[in-house]
VODRENPA-756263 format. One record per residue: residue number from 1; residue in one letter; x, y, z of N, C-alpha, C, CB in turn. Coordinates in nm, 2 decimals. Each point is the difference from the previous one (the first is absolute). Last residue first. Glycine has a CB too. Example, Ala and Ser with C-alpha at 12.3 -4.5 7.8 and 13.67 -1.06 7.14 Angstrom:
<fipas>
- 2, S, 1.28, -0.22, 0.71, 0.09, 0.11, 0.00, -0.08, 0.11, 0.08, 0.12, -0.06, -0.22
- 1, A, -0.09, -0.51, 0.21, -0.09, 0.12, 0.00, 0.09, 0.12, 0.00, -0.19, -0.12, 0.12
</fipas>
This chain:
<fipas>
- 203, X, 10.12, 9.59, 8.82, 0.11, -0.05, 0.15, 0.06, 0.11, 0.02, 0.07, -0.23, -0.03
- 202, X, -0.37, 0.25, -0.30, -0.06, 0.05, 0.07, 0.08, -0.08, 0.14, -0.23, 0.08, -0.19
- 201, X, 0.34, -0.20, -0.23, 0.02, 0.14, -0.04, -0.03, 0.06, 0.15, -0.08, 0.00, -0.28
- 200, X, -0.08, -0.49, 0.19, 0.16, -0.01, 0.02, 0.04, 0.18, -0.02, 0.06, -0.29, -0.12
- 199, X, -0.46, 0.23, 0.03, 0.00, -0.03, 0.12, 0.15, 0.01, 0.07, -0.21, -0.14, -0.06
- 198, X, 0.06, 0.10, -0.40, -0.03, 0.12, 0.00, 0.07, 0.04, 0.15, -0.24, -0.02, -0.18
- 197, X, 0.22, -0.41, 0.02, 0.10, 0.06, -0.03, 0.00, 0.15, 0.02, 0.02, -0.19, -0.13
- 196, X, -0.37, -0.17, 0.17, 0.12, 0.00, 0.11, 0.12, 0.09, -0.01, -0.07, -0.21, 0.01
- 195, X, -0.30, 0.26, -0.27, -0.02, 0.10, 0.14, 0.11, -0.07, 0.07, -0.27, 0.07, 0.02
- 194, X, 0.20, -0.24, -0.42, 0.05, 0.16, -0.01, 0.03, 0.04, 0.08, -0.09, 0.04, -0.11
- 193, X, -0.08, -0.49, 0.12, 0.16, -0.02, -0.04, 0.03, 0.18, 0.00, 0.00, -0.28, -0.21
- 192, X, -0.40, 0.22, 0.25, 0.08, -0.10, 0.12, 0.07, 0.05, -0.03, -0.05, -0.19, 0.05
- 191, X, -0.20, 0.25, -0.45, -0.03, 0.10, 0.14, 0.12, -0.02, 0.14, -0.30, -0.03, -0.06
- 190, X, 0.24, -0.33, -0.27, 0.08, 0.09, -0.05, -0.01, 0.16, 0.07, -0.02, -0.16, -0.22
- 189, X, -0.25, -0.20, 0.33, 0.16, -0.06, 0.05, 0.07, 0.13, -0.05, 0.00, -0.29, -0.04
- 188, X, -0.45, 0.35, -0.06, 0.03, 0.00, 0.14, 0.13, -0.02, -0.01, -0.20, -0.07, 0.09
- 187, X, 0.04, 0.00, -0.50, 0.08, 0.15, 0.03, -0.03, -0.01, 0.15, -0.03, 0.17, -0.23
- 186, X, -0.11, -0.60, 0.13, 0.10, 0.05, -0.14, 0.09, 0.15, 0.06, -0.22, -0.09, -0.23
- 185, X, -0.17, -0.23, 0.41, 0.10, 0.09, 0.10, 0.13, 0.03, -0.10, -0.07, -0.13, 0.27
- 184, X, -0.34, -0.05, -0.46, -0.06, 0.06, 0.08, 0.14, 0.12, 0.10, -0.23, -0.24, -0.01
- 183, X, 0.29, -0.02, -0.50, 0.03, -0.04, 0.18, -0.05, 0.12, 0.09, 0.23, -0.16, -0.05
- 182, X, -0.28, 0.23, -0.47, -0.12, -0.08, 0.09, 0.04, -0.05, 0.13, -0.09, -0.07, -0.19
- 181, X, 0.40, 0.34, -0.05, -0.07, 0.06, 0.05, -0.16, -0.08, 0.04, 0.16, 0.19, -0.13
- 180, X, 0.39, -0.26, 0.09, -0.07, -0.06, -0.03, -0.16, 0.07, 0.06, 0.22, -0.19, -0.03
- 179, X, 0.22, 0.49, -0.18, -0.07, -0.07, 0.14, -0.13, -0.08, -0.04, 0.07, 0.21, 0.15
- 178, X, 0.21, -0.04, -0.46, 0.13, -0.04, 0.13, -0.09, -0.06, 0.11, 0.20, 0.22, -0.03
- 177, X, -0.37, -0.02, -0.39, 0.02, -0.10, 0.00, 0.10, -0.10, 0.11, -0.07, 0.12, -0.23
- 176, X, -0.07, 0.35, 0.19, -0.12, -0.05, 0.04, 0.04, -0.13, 0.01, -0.15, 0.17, -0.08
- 175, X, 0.49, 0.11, 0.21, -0.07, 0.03, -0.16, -0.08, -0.14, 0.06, 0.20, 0.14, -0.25
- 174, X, 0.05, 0.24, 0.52, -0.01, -0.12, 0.03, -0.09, -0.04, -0.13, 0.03, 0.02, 0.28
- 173, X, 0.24, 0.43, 0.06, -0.06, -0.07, -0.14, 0.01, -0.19, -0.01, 0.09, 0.27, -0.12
- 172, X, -0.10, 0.21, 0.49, 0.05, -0.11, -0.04, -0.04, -0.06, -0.12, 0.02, -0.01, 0.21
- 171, X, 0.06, 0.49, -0.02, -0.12, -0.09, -0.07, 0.10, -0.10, -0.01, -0.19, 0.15, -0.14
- 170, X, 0.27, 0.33, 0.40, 0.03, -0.17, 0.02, -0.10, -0.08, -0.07, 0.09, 0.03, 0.23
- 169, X, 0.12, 0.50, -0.32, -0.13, -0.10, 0.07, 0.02, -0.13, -0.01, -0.15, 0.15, -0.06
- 168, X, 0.43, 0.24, -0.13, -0.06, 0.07, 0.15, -0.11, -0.11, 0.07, 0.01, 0.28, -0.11
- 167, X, 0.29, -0.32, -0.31, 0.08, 0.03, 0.09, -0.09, 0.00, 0.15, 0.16, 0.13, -0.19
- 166, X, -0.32, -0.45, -0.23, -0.01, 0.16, 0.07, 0.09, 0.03, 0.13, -0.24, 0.00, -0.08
- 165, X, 0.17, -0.41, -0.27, 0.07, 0.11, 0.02, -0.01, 0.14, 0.06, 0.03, -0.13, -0.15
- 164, X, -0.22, -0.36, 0.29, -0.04, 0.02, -0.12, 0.17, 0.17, 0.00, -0.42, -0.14, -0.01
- 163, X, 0.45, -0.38, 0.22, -0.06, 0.13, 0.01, 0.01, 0.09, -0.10, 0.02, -0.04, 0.20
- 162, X, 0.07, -0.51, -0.02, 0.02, 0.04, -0.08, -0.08, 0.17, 0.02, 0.04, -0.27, -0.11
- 161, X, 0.19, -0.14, 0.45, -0.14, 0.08, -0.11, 0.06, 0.10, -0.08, -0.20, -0.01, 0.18
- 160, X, 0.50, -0.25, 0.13, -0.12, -0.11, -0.04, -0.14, 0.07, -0.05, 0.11, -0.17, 0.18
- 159, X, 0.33, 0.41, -0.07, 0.05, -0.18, -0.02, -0.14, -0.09, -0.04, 0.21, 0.01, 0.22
- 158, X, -0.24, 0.48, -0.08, 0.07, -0.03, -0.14, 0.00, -0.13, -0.01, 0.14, 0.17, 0.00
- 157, X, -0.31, 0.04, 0.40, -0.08, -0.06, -0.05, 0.09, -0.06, -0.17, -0.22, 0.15, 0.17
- 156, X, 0.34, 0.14, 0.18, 0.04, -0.12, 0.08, -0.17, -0.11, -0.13, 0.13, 0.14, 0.40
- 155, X, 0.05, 0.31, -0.46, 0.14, -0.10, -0.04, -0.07, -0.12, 0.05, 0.25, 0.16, 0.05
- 154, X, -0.57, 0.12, -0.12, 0.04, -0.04, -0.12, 0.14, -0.07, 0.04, -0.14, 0.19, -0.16
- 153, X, -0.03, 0.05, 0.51, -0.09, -0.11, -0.06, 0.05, -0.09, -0.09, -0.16, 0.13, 0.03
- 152, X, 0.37, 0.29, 0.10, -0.01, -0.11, 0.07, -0.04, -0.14, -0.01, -0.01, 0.16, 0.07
- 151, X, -0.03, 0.23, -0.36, 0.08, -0.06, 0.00, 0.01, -0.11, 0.04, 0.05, 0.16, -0.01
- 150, X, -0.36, 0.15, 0.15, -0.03, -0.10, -0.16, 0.10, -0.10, 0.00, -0.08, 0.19, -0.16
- 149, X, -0.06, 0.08, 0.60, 0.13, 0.01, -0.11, -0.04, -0.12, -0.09, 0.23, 0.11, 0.16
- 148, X, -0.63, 0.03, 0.11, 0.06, -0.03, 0.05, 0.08, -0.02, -0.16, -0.13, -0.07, 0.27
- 147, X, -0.34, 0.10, -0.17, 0.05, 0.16, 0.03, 0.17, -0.04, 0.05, -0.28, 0.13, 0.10
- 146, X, -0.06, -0.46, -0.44, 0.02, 0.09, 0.13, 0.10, 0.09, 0.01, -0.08, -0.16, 0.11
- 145, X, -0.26, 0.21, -0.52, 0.04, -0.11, 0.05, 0.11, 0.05, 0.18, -0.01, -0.12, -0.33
- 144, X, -0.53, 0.16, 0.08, 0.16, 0.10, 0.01, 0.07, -0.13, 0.11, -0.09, 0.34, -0.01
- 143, X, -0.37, -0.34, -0.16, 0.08, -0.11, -0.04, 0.18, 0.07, 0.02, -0.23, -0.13, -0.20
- 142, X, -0.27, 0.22, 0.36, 0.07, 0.10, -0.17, 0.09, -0.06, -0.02, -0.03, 0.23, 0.00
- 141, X, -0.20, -0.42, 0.34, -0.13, 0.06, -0.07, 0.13, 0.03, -0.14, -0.23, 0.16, 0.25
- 140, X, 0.44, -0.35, 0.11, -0.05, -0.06, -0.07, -0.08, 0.01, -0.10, 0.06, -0.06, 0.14
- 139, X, 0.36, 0.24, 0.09, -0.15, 0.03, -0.01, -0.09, -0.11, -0.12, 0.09, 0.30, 0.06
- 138, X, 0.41, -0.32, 0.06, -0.03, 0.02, 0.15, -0.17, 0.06, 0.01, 0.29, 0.08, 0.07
- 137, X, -0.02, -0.48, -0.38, -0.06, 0.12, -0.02, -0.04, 0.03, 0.15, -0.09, -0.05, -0.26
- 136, X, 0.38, -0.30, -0.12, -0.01, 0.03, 0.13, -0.06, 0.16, -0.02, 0.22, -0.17, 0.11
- 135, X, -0.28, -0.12, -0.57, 0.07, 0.12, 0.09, -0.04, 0.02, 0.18, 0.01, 0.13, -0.26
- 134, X, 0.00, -0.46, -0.24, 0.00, 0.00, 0.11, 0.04, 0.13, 0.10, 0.03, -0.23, -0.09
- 133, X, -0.20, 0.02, -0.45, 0.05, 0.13, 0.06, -0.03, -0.03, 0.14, -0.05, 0.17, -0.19
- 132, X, 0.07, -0.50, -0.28, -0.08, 0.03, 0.10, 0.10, 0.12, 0.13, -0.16, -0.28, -0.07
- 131, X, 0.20, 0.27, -0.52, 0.06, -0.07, 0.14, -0.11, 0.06, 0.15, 0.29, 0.01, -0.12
- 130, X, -0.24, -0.13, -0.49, -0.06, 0.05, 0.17, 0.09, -0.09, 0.09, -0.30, 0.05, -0.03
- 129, X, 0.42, -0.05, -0.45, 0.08, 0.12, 0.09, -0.10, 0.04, 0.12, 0.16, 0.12, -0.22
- 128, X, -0.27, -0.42, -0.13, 0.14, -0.11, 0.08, 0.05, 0.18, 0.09, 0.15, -0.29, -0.27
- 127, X, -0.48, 0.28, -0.06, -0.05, -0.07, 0.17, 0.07, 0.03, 0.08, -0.07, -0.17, -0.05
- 126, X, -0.01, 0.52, -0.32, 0.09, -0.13, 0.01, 0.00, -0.03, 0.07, 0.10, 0.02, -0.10
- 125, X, -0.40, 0.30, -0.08, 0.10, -0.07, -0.09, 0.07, -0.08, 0.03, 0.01, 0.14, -0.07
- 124, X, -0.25, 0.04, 0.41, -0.08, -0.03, -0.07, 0.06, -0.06, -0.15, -0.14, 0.17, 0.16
- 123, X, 0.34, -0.07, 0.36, 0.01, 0.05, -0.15, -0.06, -0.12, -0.09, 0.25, 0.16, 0.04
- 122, X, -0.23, 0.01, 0.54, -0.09, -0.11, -0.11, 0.03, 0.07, -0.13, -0.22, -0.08, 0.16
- 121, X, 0.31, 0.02, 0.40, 0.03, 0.09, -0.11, 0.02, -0.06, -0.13, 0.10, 0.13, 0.16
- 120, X, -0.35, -0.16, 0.34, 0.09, -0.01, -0.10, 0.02, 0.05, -0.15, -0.01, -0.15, 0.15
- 119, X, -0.07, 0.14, 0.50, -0.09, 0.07, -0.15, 0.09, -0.13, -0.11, -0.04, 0.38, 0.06
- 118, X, -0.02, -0.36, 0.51, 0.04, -0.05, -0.07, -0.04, 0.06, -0.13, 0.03, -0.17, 0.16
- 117, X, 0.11, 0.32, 0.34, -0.08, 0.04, -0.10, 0.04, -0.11, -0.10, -0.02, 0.26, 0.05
- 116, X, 0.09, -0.27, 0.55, 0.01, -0.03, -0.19, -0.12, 0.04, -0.10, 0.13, -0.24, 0.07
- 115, X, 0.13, 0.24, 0.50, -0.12, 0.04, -0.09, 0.06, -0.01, -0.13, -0.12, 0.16, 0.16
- 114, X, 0.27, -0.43, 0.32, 0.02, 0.12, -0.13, -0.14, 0.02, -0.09, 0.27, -0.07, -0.03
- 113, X, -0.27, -0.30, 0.38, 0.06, 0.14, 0.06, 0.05, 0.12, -0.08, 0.06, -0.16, 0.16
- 112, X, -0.20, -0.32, -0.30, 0.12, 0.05, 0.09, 0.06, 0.08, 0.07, -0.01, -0.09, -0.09
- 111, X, -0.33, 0.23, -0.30, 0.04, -0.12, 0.04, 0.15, -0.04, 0.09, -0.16, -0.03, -0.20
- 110, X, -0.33, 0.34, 0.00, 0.14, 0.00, 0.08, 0.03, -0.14, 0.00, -0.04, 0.20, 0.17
- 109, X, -0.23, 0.12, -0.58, 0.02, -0.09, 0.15, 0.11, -0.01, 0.06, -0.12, -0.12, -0.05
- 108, X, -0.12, 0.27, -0.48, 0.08, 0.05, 0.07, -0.03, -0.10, 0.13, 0.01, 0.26, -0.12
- 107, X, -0.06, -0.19, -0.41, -0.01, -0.12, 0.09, 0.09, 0.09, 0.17, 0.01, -0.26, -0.27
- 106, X, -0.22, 0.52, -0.23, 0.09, -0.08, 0.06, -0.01, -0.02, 0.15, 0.13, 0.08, -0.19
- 105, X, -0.35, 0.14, -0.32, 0.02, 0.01, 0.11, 0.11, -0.13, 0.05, -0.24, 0.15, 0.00
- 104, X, 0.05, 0.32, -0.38, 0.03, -0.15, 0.04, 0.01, -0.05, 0.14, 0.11, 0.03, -0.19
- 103, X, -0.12, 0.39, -0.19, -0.06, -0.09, 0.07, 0.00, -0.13, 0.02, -0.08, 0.15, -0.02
- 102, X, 0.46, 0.15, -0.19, -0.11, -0.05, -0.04, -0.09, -0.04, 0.13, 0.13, -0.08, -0.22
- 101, X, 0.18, 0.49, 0.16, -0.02, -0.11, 0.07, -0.12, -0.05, -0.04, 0.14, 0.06, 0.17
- 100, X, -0.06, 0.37, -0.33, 0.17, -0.04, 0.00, -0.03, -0.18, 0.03, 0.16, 0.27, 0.13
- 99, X, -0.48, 0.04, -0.06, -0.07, 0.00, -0.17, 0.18, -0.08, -0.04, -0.24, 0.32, -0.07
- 98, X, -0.10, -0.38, 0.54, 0.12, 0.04, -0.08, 0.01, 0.01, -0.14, 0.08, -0.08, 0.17
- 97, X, -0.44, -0.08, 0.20, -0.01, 0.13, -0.03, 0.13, 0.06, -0.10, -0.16, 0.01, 0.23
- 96, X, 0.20, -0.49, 0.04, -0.12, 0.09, -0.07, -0.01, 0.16, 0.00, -0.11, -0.20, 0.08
- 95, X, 0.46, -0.11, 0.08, 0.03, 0.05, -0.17, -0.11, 0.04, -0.03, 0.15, -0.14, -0.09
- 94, X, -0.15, -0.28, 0.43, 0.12, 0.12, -0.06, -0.01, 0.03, -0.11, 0.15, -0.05, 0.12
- 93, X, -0.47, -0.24, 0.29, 0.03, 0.04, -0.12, 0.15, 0.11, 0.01, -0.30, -0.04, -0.07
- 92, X, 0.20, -0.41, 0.30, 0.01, 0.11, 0.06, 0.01, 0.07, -0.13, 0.11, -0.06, 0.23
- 91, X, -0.23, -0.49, 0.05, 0.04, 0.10, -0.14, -0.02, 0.15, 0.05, -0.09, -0.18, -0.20
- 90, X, 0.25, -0.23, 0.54, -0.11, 0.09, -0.09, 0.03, 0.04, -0.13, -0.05, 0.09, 0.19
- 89, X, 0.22, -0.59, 0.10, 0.01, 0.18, -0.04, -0.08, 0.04, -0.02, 0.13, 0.02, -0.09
- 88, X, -0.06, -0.47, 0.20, -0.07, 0.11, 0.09, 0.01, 0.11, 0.00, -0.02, -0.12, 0.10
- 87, X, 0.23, -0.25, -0.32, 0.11, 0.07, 0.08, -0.14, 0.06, 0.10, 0.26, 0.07, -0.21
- 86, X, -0.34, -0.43, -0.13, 0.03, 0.02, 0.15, 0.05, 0.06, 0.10, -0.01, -0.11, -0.08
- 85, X, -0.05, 0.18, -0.39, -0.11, 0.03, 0.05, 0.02, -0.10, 0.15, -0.15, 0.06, -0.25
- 84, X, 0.47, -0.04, -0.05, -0.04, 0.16, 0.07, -0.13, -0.01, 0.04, 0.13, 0.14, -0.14
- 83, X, 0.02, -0.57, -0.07, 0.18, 0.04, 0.08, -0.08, 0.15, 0.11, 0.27, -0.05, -0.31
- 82, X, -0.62, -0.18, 0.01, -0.01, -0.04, 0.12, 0.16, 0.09, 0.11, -0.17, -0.30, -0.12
- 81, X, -0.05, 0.52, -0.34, 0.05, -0.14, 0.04, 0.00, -0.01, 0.16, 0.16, -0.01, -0.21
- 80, X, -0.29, 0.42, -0.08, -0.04, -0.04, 0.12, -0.03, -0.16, 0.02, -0.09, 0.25, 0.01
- 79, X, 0.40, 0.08, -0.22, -0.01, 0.02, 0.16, -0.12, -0.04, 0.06, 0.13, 0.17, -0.02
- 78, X, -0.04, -0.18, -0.43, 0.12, -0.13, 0.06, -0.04, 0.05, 0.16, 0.27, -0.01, -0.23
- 77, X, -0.59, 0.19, -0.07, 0.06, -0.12, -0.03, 0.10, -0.06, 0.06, -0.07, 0.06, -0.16
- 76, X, -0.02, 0.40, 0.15, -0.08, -0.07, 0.12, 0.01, -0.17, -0.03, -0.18, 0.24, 0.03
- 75, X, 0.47, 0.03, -0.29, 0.02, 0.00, 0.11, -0.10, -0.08, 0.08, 0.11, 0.21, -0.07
- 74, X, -0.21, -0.14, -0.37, 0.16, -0.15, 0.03, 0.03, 0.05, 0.18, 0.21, 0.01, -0.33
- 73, X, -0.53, 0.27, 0.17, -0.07, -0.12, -0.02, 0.15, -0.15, 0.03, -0.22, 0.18, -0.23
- 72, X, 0.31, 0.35, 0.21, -0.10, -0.03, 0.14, -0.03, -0.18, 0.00, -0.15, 0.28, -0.01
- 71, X, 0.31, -0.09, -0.36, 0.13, -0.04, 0.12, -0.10, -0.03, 0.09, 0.22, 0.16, -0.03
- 70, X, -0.49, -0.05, -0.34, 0.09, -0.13, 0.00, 0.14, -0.01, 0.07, -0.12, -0.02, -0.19
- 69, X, -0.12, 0.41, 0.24, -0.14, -0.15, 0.00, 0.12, -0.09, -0.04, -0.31, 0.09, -0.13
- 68, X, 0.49, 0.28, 0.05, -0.01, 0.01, 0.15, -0.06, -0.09, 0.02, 0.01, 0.19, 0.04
- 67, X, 0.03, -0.15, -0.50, 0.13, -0.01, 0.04, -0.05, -0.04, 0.14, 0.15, 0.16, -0.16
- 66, X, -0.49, 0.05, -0.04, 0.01, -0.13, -0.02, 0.11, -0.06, 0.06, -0.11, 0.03, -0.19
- 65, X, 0.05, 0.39, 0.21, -0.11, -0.06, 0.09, 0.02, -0.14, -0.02, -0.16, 0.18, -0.02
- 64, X, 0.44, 0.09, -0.26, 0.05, 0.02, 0.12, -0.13, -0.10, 0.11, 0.15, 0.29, -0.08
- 63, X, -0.28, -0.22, -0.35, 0.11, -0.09, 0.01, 0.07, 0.00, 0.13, 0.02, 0.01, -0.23
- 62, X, -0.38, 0.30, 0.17, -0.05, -0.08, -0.02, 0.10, -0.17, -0.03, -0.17, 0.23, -0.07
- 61, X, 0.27, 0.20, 0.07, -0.01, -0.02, 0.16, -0.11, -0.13, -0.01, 0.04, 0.30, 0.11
- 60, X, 0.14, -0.10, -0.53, 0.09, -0.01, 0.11, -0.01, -0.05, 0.13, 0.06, 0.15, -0.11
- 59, X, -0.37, -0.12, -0.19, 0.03, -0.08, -0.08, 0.14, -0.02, 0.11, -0.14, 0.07, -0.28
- 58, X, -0.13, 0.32, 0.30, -0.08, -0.11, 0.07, 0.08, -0.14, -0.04, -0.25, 0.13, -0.02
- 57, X, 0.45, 0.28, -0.13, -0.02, -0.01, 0.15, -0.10, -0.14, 0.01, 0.00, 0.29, 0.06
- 56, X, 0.06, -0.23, -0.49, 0.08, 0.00, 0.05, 0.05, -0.06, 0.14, -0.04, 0.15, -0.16
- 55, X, -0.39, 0.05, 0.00, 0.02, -0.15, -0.04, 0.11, -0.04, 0.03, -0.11, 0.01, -0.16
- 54, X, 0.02, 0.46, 0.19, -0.07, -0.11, 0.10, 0.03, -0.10, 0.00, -0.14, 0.08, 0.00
- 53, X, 0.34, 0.15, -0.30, 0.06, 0.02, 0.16, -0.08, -0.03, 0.08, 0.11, 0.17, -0.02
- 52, X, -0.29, -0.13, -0.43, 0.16, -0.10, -0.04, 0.08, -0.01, 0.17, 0.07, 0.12, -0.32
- 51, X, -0.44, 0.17, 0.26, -0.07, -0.17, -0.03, 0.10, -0.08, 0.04, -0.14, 0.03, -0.22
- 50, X, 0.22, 0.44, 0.18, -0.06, 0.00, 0.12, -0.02, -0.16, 0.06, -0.11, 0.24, -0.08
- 49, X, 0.23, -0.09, -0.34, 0.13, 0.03, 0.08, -0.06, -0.05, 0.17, 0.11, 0.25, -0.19
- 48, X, -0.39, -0.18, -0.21, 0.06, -0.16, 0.03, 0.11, 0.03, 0.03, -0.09, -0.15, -0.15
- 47, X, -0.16, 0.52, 0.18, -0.08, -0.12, 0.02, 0.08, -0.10, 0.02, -0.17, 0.07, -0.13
- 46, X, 0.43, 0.32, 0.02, -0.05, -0.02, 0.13, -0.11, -0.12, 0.03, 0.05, 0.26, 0.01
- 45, X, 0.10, -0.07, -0.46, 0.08, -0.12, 0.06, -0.06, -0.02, 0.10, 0.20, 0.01, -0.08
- 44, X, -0.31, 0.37, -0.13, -0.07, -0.15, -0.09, 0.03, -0.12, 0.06, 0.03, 0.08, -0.21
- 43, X, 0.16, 0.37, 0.40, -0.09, -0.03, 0.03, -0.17, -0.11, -0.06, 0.19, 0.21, 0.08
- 42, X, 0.29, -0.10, -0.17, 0.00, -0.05, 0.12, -0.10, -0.02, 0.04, 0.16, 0.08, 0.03
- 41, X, -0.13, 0.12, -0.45, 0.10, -0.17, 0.03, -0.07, -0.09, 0.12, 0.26, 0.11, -0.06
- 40, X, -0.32, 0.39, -0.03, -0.10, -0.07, -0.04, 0.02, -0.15, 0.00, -0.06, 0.19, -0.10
- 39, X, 0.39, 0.13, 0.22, -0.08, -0.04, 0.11, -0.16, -0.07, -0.05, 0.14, 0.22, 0.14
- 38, X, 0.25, -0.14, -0.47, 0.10, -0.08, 0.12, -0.16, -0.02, 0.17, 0.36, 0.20, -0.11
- 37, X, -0.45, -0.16, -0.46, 0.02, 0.12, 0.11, 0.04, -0.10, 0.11, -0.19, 0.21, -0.06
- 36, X, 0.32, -0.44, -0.37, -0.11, 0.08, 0.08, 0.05, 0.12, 0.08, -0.12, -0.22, 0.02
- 35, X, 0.35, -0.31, -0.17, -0.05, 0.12, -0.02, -0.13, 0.09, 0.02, 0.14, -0.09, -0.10
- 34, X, 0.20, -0.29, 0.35, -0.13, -0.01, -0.08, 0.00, 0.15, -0.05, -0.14, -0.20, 0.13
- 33, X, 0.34, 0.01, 0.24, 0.11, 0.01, -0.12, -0.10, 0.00, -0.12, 0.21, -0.12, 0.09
- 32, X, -0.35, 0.16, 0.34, 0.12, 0.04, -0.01, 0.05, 0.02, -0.09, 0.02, -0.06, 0.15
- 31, X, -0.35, -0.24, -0.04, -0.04, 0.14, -0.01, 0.09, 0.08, -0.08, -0.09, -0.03, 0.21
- 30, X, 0.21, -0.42, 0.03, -0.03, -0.01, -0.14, -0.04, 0.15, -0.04, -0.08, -0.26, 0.01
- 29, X, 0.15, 0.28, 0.44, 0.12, -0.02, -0.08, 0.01, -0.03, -0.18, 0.05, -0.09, 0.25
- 28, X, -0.36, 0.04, 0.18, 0.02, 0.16, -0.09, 0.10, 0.02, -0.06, -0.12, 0.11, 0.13
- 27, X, 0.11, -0.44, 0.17, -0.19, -0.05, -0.11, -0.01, 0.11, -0.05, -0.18, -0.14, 0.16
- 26, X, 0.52, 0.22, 0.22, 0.05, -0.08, -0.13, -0.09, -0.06, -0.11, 0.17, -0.05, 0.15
- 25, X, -0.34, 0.30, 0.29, 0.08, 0.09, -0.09, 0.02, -0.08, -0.10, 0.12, 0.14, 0.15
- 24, X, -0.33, -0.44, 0.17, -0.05, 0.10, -0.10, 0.06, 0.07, -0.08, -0.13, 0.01, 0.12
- 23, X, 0.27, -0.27, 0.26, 0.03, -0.10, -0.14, -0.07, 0.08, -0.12, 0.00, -0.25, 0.14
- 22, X, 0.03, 0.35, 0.33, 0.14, -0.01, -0.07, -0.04, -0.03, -0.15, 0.16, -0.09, 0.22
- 21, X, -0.55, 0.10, 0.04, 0.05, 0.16, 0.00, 0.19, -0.01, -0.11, -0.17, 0.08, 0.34
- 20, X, -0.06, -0.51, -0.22, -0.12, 0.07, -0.11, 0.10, 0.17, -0.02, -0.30, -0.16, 0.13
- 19, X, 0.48, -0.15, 0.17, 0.00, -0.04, -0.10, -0.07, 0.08, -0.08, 0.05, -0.19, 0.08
- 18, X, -0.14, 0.30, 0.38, 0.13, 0.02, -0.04, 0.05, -0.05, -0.17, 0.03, -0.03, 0.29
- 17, X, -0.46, -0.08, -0.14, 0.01, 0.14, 0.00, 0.14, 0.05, -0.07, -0.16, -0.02, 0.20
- 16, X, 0.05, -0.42, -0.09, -0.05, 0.05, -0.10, -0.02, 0.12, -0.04, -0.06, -0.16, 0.04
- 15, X, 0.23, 0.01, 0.39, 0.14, -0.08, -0.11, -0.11, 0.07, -0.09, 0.17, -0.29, 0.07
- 14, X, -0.46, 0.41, 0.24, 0.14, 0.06, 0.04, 0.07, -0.04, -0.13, 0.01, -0.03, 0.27
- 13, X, -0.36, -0.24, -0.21, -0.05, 0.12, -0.07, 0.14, 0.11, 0.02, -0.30, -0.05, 0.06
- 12, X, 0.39, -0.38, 0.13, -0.02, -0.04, -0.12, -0.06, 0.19, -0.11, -0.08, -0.34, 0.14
- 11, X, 0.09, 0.26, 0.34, 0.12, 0.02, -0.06, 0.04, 0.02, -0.12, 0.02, -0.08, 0.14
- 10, X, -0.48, 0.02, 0.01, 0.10, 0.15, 0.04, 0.10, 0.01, -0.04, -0.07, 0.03, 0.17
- 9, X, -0.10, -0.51, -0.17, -0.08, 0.10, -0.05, 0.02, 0.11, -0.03, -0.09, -0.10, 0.08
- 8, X, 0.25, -0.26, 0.16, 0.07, 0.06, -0.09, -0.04, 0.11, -0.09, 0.08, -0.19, 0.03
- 7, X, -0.34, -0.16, 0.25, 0.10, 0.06, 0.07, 0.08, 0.05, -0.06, -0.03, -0.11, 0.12
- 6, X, -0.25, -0.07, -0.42, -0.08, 0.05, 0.11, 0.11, 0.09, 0.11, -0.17, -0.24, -0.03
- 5, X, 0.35, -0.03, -0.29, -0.03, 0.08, -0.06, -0.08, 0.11, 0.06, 0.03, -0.17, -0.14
- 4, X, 0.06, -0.28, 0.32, 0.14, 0.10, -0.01, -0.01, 0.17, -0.07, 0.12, -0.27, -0.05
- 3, X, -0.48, -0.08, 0.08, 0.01, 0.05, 0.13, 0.16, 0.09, -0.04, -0.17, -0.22, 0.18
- 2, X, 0.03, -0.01, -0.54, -0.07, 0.10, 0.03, -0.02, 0.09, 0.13, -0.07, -0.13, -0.15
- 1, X, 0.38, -0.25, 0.01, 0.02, 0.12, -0.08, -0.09, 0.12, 0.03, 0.08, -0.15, -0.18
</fipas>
């Protein structure tokens, strides 16, 4: 939490800013309906107008921090079973400096001659909807995917994976429970099995 906090630091003062400025005007709303001089109101209120939008803000980015610590935490948890830690991936951050993208990061390498980003996708209410995130990738640093008809892929891959909905990007999907993730060559085979198919496109 504290190193996450560390590296988030800026972003974190950024999200508190943005929250603090939106969220002020309306802490002048009780005012409003109070009697008086309409600017002597405003200006009795301004202390705990000021109080009530810090706290707020800090209370917002202060659950958002938490939320990100605990994907990060189920994440580095399963990736670092024996199935991905044979792969001889790297890790690769995404999303630092974003006030849209949580910080975070993901599994990137080559295998068989293709390049792979691995991430996943983690709802904190409800297990049963991670799914571990496969995406052929022509950069490995920013994880963009390749430079080649989506489509394609997806016909010659339909019959035996599953992918996430985006018209414009190839994520394969795979839920954590499908793969036996202490067999060291767990997601190797399942790497195999992609690129043979990826391959069959490139006849």
């Amino acid at each position: 939490m504290i190193r996450l906090l560390l590296l988030e630091k800026r972003t974190l003062l950024k999200g508190w800013i943005v929250v603090f400025v939106s969220s002020f005007p309306f802490t002048f709303l009780p005012a409003i309906f109070k009697e008086g001089e309409f600017l002597q109101r405003m200006i009795d209120r301004a202390p705990w107008s000021l109080l009530y939008a810090a706290g707020f803000a800090f209370v917002v980015c202060g659950a958002a921090l938490y939320q990100n610590y605990e994907r990060q935490r189920i994440k580095l948890k399963l990736f670092n079973k024996p199935a991905f830690r044979n792969l001889g991936f790297h890790y690769f951050q995404a999303g630092k400096g974003s006030l849209v993208n949580d910080l975070g990061f993901y599994l990137a390498g080559s295998h068989n001659g293709f390049d792979f980003s691995i991430d996943m996708q983690i709802d904190l209410e409800d297990h049963s909807k991670q799914e571990i995130v496969i995406t052929p990738v022509r950069e490995i640093e920013t994880g963009r995917p390749m430079n080649r008809e989506v489509k394609e892929y997806k016909q010659v891959l339909r019959r035996d994976f599953r992918y996430s909905g985006k018209p414009h990007q190839l994520e394969i999907l795979l839920k954590p429970e499908e793969l036996n993730a202490e067999d060291p060559k767990g997601m190797s085979k399942y790497l195999a099995l992609i690129t043979s198919k990826l391959k069959m496109t490139l006849v």
